[in-house]
Each structure stands twice: as structure tokens, then as C-alpha cells.
C-alpha positions in Angstrom: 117.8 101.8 80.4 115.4 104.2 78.7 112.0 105.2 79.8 109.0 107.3 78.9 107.3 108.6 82.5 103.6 109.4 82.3 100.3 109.7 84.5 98.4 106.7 85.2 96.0 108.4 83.7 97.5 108.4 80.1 98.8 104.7 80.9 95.2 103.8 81.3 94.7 105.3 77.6 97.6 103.5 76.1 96.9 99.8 77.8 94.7 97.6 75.4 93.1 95.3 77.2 94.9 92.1 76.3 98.0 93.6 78.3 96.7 94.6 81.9 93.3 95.5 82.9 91.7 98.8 84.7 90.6 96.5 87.6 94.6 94.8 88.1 95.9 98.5 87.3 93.7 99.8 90.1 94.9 96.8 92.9 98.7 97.8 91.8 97.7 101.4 93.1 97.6 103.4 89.8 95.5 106.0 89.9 95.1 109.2 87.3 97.5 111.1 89.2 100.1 108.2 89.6 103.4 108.7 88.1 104.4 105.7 86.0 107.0 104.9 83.5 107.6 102.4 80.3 111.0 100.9 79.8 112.0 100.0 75.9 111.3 96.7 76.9 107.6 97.5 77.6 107.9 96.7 81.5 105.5 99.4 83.5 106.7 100.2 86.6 105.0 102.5 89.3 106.8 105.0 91.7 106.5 104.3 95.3 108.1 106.1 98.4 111.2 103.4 98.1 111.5 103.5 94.6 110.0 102.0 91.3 107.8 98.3 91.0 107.5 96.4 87.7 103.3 96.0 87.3 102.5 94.6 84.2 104.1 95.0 80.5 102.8 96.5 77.1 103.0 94.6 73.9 103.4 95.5 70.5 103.3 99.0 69.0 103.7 100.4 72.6 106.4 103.0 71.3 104.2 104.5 69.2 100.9 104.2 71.2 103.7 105.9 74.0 104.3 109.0 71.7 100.9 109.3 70.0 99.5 110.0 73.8 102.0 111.5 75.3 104.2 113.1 72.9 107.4 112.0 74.9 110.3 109.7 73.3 113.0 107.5 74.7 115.0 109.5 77.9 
């Protein structure tokens, strides 16, 4: 599967607030310096020491809200 990885910093830009909020983003352990990553699905997933944890999903116009912030496609 594809993904875009990012900062939790520029997920926080991207998440509307229907999706997840800062407060449930926080508990999960993001954090500005957090490295995060958005399948094609929409699924957000956090890095931890052991590997990667689903933490919410992004709905509609994600792709493009993904490349207006961050400049990154599909990998």
C-alpha cells in the first residue's frame, strides 16, 4: 500500500475537525515532531518503536488537502 509520511505537526493542519480532534490526536501520542503517515485509504497511522498504529482516518479530499500541505504524493 501507498502512503504519504508527514509530521504530526502538518497532520494537525490537514485534520478537519469532523475526522479526529487535537485533544484524541494528543492521547494517541502525536505531537509536532511525530512522524505519521496516510495510507490511500485515509487510515493515519503513527510510528512507534515496534512499528506503525492505525489512529484515526481522514475523509474526503484528504489527497489533495495531503499535497496542498505537504507537497508529497502517493509512495
Amino acid at each position: 500500500m501507498k502512503f504519504v509520511e508527514m509530521t504530526g505537526r502538518s497532520l494537525v493542519c490537514i485534520v478537519s475537525d469532523d475526522e479526529i480532534s487535537a485533544a484524541d490526536l494528543a492521547t494517541a501520542g502525536v505531537t509536532d515532531e511525530t512522524v505519521v503517515r496516510v495510507n490511500q485509504h485515509g487510515d493515519i497511522e503513527i510510528r512507534r518503536s515496534e512499528g506503525w498504529d492505525v489512529i484515526g482516518g481522514l475523509l474526503g479530499n484528504y489527497e489533495e488537502r495531503i499535497f496542498r500541505h505537504t507537497g508529497r504524493k502517493w509512495a
